[in-house]
DOFIDREN-111187 format. One record per residue (C-alpha): z, y, x; residue in three letters; chain. Coordinates in Angstrom, 2 decimals. Each point is the difference from the previous one (the first is absolute). Layout:
N
Z, Y, X, residuo, cadena
Z, Y, X, ALA, A $
...
***
This chain:
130
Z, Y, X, residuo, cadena
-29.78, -24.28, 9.43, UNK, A $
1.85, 2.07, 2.70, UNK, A $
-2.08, -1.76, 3.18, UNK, A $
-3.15, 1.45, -2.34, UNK, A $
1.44, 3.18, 0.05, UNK, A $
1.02, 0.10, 3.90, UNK, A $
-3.71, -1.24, 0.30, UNK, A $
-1.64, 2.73, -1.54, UNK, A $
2.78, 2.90, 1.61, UNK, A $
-1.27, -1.87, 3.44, UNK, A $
-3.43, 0.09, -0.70, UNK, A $
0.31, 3.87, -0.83, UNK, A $
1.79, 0.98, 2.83, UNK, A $
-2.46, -1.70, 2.00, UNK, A $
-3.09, 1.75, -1.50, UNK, A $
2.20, 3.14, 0.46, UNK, A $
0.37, -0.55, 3.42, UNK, A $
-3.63, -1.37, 0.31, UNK, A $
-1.47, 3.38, -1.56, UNK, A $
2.51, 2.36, 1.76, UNK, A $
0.20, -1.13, 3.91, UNK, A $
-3.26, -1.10, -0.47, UNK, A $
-1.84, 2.59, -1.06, UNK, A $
2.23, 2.89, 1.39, UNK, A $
-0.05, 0.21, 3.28, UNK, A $
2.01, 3.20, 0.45, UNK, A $
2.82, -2.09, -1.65, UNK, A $
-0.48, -3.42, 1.68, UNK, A $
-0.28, 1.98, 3.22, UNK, A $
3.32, 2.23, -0.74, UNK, A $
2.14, -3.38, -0.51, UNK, A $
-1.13, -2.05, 2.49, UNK, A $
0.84, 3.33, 2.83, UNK, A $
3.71, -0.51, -1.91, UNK, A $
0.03, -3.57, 0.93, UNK, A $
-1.35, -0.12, 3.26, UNK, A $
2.60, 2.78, 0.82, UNK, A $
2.81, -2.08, -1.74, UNK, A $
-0.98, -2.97, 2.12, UNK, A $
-0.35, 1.81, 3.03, UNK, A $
3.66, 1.00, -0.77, UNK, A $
0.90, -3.68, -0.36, UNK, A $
-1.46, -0.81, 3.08, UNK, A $
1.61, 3.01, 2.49, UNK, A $
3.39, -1.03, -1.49, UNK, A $
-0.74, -3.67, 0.65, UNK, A $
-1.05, 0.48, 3.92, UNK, A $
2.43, 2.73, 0.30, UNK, A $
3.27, -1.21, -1.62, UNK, A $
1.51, -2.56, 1.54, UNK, A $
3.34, -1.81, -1.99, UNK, A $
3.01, 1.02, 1.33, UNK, A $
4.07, 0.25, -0.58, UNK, A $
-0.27, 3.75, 0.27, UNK, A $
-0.26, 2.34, -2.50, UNK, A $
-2.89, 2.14, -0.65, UNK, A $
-1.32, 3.37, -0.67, UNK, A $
-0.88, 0.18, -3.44, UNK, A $
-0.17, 3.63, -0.88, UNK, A $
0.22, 3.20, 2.14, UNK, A $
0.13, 3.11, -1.34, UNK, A $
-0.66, 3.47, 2.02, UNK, A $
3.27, 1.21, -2.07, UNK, A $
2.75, -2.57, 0.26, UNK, A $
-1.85, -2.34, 3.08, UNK, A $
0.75, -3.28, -0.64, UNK, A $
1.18, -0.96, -3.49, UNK, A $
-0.85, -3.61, -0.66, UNK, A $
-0.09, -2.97, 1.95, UNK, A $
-0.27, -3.70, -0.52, UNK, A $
-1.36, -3.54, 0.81, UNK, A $
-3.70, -0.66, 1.74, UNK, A $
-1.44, -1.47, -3.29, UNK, A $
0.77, 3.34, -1.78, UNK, A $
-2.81, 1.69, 1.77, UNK, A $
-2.30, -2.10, -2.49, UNK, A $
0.89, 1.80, -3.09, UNK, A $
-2.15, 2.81, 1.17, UNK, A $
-2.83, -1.91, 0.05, UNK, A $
0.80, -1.82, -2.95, UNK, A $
0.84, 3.09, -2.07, UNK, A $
-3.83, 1.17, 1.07, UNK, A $
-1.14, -3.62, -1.44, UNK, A $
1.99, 0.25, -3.37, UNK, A $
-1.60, 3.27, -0.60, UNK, A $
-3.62, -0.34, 1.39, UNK, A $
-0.24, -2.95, -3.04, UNK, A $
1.54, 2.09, -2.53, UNK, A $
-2.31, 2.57, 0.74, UNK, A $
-2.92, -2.47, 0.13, UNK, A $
0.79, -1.11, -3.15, UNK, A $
0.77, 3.18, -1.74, UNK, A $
-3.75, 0.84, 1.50, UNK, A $
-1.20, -3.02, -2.10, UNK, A $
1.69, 1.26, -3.09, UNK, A $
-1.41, 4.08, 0.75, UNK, A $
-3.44, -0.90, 0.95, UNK, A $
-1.73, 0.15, -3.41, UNK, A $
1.28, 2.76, -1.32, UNK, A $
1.51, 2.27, 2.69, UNK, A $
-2.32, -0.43, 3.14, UNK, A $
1.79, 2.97, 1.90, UNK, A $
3.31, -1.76, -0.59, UNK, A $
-1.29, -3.42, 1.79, UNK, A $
-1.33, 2.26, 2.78, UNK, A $
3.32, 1.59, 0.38, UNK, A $
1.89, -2.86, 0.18, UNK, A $
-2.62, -1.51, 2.28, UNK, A $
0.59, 3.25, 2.51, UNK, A $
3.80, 0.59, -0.25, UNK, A $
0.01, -3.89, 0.67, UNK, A $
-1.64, 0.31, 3.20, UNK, A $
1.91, 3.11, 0.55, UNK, A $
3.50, -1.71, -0.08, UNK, A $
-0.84, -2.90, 1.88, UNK, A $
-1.12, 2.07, 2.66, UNK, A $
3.45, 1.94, -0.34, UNK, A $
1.53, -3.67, -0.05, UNK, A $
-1.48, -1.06, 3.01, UNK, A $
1.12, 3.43, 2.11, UNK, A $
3.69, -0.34, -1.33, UNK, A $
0.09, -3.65, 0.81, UNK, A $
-2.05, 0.53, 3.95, UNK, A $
2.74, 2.88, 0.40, UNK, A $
2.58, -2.34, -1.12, UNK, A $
-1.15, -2.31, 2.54, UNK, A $
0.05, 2.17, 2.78, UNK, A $
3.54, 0.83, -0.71, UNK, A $
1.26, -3.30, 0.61, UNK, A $
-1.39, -0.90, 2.80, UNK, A $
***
């Protein structure tokens, strides 16, 4: 009984994602800018960050400079943070679609609005450290 109902939940999040990025363009279009960005984040930290002993920049603030620091790896949670919340946002999309339109759209656009933001915080980042 409960692999029938995961079946049927799958099969209507897949018609829901069939109709929506799809059919919507604007949307699909919106998202897939977010990811590209995300990935191209990925990417400059990947060529650009090489492992090392040292601590890193993490956070620089015009007000108090430097005021957090750490290991390599830790420049990943930026990207990962951007990740996390460009599939929240997808799927809260799925769930706003039907009934609330402008409220996919908007999550859609400030999406693709914050992983632009990501991807300047984490190229500045970058070009701190080296």
């Amino acid at each position: 009984m409960p692999l029938t109902r995961l079946s049927l939940w799958s099969h209507g999040i897949k018609a829901r994602l069939n109709l929506i990025f799809l059919q919507d363009r604007l949307l699909l279009l919106l998202f897939l800018f977010a990811l590209v960005l995300n990935c191209v984040l990925y990417l400059v930290l990947y060529l650009l960050v090489k492992p090392s002993a040292d601590p890193l920049v993490l956070h620089y603030s015009v007000y108090f400079g430097i005021d957090l620091i750490g290991s390599w790896y830790s420049l990943y949670l930026t990207p990962a943070v951007g990740t996390f919340l460009w599939l929240v946002n997808v799927v809260l999309a799925l769930v706003f679609y039907q009934e609330q339109r402008l409220a996919a759209y908007l999550l859609g656009g400030v999406t693709a609005l914050m992983t632009a933001l990501l991807l300047l915080g984490g190229s500045l980042l970058v070009w701190i450290n080296l």
